[in-house]
DRENDO-1510 file (C-alpha; in Angstrom, 1 decimal, always signed):
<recs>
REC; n; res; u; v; w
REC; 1; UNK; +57.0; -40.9; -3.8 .
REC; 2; UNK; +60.2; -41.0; -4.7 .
REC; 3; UNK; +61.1; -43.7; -2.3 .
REC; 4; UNK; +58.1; -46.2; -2.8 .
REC; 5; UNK; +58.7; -46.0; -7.4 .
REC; 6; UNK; +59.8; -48.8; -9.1 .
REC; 7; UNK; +59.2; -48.9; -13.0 .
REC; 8; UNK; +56.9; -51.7; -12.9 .
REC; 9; UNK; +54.7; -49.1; -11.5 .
REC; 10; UNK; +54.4; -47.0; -14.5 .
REC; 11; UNK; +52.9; -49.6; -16.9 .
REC; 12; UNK; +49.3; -50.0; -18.0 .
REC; 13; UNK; +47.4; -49.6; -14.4 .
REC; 14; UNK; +47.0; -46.4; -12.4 .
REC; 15; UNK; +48.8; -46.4; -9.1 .
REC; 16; UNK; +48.1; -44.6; -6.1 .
REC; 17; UNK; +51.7; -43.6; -3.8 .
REC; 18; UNK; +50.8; -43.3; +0.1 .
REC; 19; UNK; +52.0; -39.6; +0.7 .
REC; 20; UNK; +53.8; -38.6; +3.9 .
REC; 21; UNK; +52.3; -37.5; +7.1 .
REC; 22; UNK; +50.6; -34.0; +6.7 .
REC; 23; UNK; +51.2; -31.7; +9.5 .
REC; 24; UNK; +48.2; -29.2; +10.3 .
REC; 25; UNK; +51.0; -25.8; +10.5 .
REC; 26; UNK; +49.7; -23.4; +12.6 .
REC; 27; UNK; +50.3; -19.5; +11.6 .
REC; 28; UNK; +50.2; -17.5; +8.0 .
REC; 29; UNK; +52.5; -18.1; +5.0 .
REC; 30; UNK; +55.2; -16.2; +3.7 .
REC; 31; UNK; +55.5; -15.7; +0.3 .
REC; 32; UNK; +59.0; -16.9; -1.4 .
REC; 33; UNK; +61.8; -14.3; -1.3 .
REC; 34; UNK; +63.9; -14.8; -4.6 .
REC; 35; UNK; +67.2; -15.6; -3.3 .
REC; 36; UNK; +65.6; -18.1; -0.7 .
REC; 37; UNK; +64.0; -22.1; -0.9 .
REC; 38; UNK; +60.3; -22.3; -1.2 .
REC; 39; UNK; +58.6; -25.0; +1.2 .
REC; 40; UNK; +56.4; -27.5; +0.3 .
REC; 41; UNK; +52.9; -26.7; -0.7 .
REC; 42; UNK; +50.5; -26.7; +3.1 .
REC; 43; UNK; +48.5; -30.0; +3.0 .
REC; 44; UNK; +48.8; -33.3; +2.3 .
REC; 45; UNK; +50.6; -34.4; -1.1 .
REC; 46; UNK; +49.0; -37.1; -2.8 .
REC; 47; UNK; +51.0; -38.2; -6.0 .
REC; 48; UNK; +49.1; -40.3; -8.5 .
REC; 49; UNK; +50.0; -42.4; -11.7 .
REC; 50; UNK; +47.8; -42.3; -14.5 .
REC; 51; UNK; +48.7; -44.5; -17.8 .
REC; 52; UNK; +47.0; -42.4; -20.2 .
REC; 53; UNK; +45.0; -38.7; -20.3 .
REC; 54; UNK; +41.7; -39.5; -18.8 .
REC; 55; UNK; +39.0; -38.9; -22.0 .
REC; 56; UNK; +35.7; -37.0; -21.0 .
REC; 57; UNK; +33.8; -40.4; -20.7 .
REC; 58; UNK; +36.6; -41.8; -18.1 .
REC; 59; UNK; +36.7; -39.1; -15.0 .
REC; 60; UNK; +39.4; -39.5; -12.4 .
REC; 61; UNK; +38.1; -39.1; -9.0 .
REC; 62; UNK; +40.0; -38.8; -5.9 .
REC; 63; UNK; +38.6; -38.7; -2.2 .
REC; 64; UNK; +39.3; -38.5; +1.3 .
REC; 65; UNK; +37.6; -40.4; +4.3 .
REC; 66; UNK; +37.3; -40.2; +8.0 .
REC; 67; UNK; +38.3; -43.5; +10.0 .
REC; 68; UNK; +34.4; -44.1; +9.8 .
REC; 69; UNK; +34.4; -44.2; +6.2 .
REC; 70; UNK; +32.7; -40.7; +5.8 .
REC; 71; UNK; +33.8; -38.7; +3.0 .
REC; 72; UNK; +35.6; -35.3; +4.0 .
REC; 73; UNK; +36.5; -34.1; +0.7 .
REC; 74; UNK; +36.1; -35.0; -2.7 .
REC; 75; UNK; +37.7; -34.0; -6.1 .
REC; 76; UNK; +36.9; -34.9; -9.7 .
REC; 77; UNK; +37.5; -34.6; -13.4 .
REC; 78; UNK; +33.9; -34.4; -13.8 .
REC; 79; UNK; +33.1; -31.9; -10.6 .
REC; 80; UNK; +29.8; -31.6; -9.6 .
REC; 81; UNK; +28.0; -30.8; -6.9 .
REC; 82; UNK; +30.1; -31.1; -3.8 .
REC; 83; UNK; +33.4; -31.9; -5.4 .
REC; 84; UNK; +36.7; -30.0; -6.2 .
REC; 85; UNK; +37.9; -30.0; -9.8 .
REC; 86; UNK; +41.0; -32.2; -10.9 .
REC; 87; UNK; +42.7; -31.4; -13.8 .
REC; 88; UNK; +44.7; -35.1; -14.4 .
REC; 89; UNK; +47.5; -36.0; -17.2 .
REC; 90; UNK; +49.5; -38.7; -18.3 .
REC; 91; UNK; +51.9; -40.1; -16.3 .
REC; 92; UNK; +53.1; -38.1; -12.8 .
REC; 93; UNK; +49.9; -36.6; -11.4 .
REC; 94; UNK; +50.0; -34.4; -7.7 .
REC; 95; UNK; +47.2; -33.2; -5.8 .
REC; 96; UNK; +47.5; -30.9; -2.6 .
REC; 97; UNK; +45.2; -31.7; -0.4 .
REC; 98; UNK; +44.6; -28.3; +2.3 .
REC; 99; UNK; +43.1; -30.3; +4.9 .
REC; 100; UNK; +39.8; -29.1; +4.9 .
REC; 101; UNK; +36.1; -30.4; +4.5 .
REC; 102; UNK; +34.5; -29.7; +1.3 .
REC; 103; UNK; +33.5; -25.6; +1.5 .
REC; 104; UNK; +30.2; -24.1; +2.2 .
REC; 105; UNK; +28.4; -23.2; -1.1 .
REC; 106; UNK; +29.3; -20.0; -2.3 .
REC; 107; UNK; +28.0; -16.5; -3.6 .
REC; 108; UNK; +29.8; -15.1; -7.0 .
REC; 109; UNK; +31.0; -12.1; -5.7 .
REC; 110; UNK; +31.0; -11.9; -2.1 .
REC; 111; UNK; +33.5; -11.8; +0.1 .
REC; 112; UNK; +33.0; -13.2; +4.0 .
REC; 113; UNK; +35.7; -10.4; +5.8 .
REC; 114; UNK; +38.0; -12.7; +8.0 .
REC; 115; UNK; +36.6; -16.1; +7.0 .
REC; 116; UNK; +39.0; -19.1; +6.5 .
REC; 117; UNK; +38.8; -20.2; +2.4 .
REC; 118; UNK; +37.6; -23.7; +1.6 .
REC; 119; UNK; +36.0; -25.6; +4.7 .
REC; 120; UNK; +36.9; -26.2; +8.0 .
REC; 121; UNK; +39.8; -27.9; +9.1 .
REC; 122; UNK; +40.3; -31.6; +9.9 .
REC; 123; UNK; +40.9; -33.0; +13.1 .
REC; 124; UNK; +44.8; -35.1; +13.2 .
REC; 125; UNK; +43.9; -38.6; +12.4 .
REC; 126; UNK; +44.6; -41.3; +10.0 .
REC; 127; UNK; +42.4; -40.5; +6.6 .
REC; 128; UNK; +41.7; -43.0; +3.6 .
REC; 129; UNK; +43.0; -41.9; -0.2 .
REC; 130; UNK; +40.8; -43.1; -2.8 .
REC; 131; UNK; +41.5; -43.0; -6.3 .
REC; 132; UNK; +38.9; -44.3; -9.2 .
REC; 133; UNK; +40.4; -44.2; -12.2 .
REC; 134; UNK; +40.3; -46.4; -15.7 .
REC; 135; UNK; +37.4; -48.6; -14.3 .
REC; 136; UNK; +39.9; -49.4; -10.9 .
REC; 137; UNK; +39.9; -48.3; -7.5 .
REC; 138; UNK; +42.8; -47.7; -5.1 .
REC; 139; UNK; +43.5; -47.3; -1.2 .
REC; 140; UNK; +46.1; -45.9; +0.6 .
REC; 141; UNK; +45.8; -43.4; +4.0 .
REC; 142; UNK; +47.3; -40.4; +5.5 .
REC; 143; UNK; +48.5; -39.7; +8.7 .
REC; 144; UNK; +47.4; -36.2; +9.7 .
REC; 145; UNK; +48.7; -34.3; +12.5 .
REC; 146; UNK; +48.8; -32.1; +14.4 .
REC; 147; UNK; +51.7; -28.7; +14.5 .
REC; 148; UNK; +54.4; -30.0; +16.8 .
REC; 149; UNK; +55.2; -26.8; +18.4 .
REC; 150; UNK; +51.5; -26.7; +20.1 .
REC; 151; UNK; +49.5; -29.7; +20.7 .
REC; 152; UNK; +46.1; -29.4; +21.8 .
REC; 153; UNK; +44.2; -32.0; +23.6 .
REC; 154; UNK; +42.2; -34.0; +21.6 .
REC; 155; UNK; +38.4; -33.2; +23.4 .
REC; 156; UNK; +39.5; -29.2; +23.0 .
REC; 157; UNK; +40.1; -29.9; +19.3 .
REC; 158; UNK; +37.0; -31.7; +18.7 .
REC; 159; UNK; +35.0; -29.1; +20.7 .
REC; 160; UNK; +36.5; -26.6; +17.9 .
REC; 161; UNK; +36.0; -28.6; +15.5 .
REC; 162; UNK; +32.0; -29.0; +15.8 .
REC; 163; UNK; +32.2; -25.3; +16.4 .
REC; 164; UNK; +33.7; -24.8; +13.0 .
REC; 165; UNK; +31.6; -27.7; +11.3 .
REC; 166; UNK; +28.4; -26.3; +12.6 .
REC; 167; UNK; +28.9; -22.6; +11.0 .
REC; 168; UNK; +30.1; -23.7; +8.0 .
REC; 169; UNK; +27.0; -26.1; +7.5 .
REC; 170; UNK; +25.2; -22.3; +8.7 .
REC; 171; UNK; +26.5; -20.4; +5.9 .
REC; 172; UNK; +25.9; -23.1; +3.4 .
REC; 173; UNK; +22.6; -23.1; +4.5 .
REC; 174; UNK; +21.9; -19.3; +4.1 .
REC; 175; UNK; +23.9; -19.5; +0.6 .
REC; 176; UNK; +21.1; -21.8; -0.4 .
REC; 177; UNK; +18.8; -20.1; +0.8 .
REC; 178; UNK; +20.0; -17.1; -0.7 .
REC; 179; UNK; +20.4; -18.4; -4.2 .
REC; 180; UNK; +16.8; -19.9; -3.9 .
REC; 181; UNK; +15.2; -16.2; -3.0 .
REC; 182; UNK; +17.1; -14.2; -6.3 .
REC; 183; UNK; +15.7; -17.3; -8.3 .
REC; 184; UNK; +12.5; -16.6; -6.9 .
REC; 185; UNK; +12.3; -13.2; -7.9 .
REC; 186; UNK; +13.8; -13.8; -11.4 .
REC; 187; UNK; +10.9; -16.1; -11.7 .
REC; 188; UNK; +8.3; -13.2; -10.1 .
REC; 189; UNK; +9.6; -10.5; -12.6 .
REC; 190; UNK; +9.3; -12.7; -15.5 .
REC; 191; UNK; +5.7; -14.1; -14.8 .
REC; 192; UNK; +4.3; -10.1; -14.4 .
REC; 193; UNK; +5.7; -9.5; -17.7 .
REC; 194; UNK; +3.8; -12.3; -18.8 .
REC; 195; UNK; +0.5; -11.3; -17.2 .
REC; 196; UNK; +0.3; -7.6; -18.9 .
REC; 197; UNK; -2.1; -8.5; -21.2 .
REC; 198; UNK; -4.3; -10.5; -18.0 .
REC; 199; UNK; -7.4; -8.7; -16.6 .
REC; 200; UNK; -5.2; -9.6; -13.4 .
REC; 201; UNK; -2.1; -7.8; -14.5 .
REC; 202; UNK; -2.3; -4.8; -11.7 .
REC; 203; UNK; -3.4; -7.3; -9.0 .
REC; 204; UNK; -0.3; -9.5; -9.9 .
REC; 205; UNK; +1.8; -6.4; -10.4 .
REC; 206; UNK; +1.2; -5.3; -7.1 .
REC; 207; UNK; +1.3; -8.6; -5.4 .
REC; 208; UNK; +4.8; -8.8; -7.2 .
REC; 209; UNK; +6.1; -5.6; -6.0 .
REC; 210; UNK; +5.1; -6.5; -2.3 .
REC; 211; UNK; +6.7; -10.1; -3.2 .
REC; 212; UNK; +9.8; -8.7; -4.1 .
REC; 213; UNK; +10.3; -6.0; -1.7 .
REC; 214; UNK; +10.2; -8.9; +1.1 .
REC; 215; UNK; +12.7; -10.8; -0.9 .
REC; 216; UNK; +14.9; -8.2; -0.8 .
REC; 217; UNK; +14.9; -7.4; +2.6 .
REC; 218; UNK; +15.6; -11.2; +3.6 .
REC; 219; UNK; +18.1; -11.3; +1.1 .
REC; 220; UNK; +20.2; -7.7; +2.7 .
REC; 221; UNK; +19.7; -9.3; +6.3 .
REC; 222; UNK; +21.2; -12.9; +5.0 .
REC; 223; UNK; +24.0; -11.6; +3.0 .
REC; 224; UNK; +26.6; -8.8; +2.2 .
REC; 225; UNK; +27.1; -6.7; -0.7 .
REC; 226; UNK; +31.2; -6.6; +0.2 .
REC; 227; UNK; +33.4; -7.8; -2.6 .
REC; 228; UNK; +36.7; -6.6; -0.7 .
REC; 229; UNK; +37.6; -6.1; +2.7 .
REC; 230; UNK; +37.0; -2.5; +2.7 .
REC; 231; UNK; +33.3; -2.9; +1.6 .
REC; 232; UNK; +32.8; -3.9; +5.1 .
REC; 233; UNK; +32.9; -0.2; +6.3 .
REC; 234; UNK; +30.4; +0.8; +3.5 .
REC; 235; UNK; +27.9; -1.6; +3.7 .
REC; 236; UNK; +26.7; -4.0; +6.8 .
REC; 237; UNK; +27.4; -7.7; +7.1 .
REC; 238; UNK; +24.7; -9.8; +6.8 .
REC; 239; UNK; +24.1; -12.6; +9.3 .
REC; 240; UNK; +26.7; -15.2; +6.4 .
REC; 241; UNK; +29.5; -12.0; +7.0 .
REC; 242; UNK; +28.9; -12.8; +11.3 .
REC; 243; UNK; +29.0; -16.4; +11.0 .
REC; 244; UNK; +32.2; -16.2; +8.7 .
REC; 245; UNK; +34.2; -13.4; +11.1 .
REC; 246; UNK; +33.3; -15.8; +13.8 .
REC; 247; UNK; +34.8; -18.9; +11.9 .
REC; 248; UNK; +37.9; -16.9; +11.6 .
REC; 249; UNK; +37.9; -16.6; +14.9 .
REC; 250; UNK; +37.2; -20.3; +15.9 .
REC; 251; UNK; +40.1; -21.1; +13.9 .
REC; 252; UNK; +42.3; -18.2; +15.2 .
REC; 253; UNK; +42.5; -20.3; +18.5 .
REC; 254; UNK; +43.5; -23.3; +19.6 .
REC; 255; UNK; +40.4; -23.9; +21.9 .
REC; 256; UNK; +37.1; -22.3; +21.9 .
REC; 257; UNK; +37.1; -19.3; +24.1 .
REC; 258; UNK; +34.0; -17.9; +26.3 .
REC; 259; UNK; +33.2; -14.9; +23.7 .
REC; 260; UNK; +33.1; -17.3; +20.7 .
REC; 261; UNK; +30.9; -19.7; +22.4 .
REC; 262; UNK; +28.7; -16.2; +23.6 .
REC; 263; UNK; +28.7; -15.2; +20.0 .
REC; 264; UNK; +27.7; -18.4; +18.4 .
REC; 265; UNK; +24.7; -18.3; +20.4 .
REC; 266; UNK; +23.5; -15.2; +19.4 .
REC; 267; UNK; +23.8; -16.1; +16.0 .
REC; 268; UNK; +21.8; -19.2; +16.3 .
REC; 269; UNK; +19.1; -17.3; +17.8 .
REC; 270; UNK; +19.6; -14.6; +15.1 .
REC; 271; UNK; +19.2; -17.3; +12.1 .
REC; 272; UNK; +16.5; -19.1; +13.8 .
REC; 273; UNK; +14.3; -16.0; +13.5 .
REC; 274; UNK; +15.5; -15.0; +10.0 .
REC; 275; UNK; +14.6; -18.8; +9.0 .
REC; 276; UNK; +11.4; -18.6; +9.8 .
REC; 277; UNK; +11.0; -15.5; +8.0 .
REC; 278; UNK; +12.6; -17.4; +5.1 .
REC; 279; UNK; +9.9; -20.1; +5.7 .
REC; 280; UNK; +7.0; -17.9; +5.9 .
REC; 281; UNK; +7.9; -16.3; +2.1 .
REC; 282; UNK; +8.6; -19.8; +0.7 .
REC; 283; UNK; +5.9; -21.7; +2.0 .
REC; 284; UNK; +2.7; -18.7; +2.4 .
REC; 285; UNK; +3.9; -15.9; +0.5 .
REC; 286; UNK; +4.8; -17.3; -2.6 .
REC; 287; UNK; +2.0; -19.7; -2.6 .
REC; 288; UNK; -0.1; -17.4; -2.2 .
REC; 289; UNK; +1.5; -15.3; -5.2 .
REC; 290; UNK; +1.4; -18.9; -6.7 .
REC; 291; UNK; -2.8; -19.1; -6.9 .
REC; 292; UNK; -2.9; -15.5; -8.1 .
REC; 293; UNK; -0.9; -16.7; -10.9 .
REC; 294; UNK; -3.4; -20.1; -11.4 .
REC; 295; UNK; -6.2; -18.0; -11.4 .
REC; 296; UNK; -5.0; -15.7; -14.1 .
REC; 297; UNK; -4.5; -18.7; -16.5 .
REC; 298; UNK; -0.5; -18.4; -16.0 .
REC; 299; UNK; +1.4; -21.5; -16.7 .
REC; 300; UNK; +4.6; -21.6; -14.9 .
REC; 301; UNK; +4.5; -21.0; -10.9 .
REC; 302; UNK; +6.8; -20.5; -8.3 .
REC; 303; UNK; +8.2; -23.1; -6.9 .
REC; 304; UNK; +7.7; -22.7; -3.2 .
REC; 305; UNK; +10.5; -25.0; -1.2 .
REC; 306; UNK; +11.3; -25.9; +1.9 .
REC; 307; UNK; +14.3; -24.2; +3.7 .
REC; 308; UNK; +17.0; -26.8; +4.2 .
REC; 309; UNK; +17.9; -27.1; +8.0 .
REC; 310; UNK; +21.7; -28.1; +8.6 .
REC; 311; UNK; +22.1; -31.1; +10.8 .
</recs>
């Protein structure tokens, strides 16, 4: 950054600096000692110039794309769905990028035991900065590569890397799914305390409890109660706690290896069965709990969706 400035730059206009070549460091990082140097920050730095604090009607957004254009990451003032937030200034603005995809959607409170934070790694490659900001748009790219000490053919890293892509896109698909069955049954509780005063109130209270209890099930099996790695020993993983040990261990290696390949298809098979158990209470259960509810003069039904299938 240093070496590109000029103070020309700093005037009215935002300006985006091309940042160095990121390298993809393989191993775990040591915290500072206090009579030692610190190293940069892991990622990609990408140093920004902004004229003026952005106001709440003028976000800042920066992304990242693949050489086909895709975007692999994307970060905002204004975060929404998908993005990261930024938190831009006036003047000198930085912004690590970790090298990783956007990250699976979440559950507040739960912890995957040996799953990598944030979303799977990039493959080395040459990547596209964007910045929108004040109305403009800049481009600039980064070189990514790959740790020096241990390169890895290119068809090996891209095996891994669908590996990684594909249960990531997994547990986002079982967080979703998740998060639709608790709203479900938020939305179940509250219409049988709406129906006590119905002629239908037991029939809908027992159609609710039955309702319920298979919600809860199919939550347990799709997700963990662990907040801390030592949950794990009290309470079992559900199938999101397999798919993120076995993400940890996709990325524990430089290649896939036979027994992650072996466990991957037992998880597929596993989640196939669970999502069409998932199906069956979205799409027959609930509406079914749905014209219980119309018949008893109830505004307000359950929505029954669809269960999103990752690509």
């Amino acid at each position: 950054m240093v070496r590109q400035h000029v103070d020309s730059l700093w005037g009215s206009q935002p300006h985006l600096y091309r940042p160095r070549p990121a390298i993809l460091w393989e191993g775990t990082a040591v915290a500072a000692a206090r009579n030692a140097g610190r190293n940069p920050p892991f990622g990609a730095l990408l140093y920004y110039y902004l004229p003026a604090r952005p106001d709440s009607a003028d976000s800042v957004r920066v992304e990242i794309l693949d050489a086909g254009g895709v975007s692999v990451r994307s970060y905002s003032s204004a975060a929404g769905s998908g993005t990261s937030r930024l938190t831009p200034r006036r003047g000198l603005n930085l912004l690590v990028w970790d090298l990783r995809r956007a990250a699976p959607t979440t559950l507040s409170g739960v912890v995957l035991f040996g799953s990598p934070n944030g979303g799977p790694i990039v493959l080395p490659g040459v990547y596209t900065v964007r910045l929108v900001a004040a109305g403009q748009v800049q481009q600039t790219t980064v070189e990514v590569r790959q740790d020096p000490r241990r390169v890895t053919p290119l068809p090996d890293l891209i095996a891994r890397d669908s590996a990684a892509r594909l249960v990531a896109s997994r547990i986002d698909e079982i967080h979703r799914a998740v998060l639709r069955l608790r709203d479900i049954k938020a939305q179940i509780e509250g219409f049988v305390a709406r129906s006590r005063e119905s002629d239908s109130a037991a029939a809908i209270g027992a159609a609710a409890r039955a309702l319920v209890s298979r919600l809860d099930s199919l939550d347990g099996q799709l997700t963990t109660r662990a907040q801390n790695g030592q949950d794990i020993i009290n309470f079992p993983n559900g199938i999101n706690g397999q798919y993120g040990f076995l993400w940890g261990q996709i990325e524990g290696n430089p290649v896939l290896t036979t027994p992650v390949r072996e466990r991957l298809v037992e998880l597929e098979s596993q989640w196939s069965t669970l999502r069409s158990e998932l199906e069956r209470v979205e799409q027959v259960e609930v509406t079914a709990f749905n014209r219980l509810l119309r018949a008893a003069g109830i505004e307000g039904v359950v929505a029954g969706g669809r269960s999103s299938r990752a690509m």
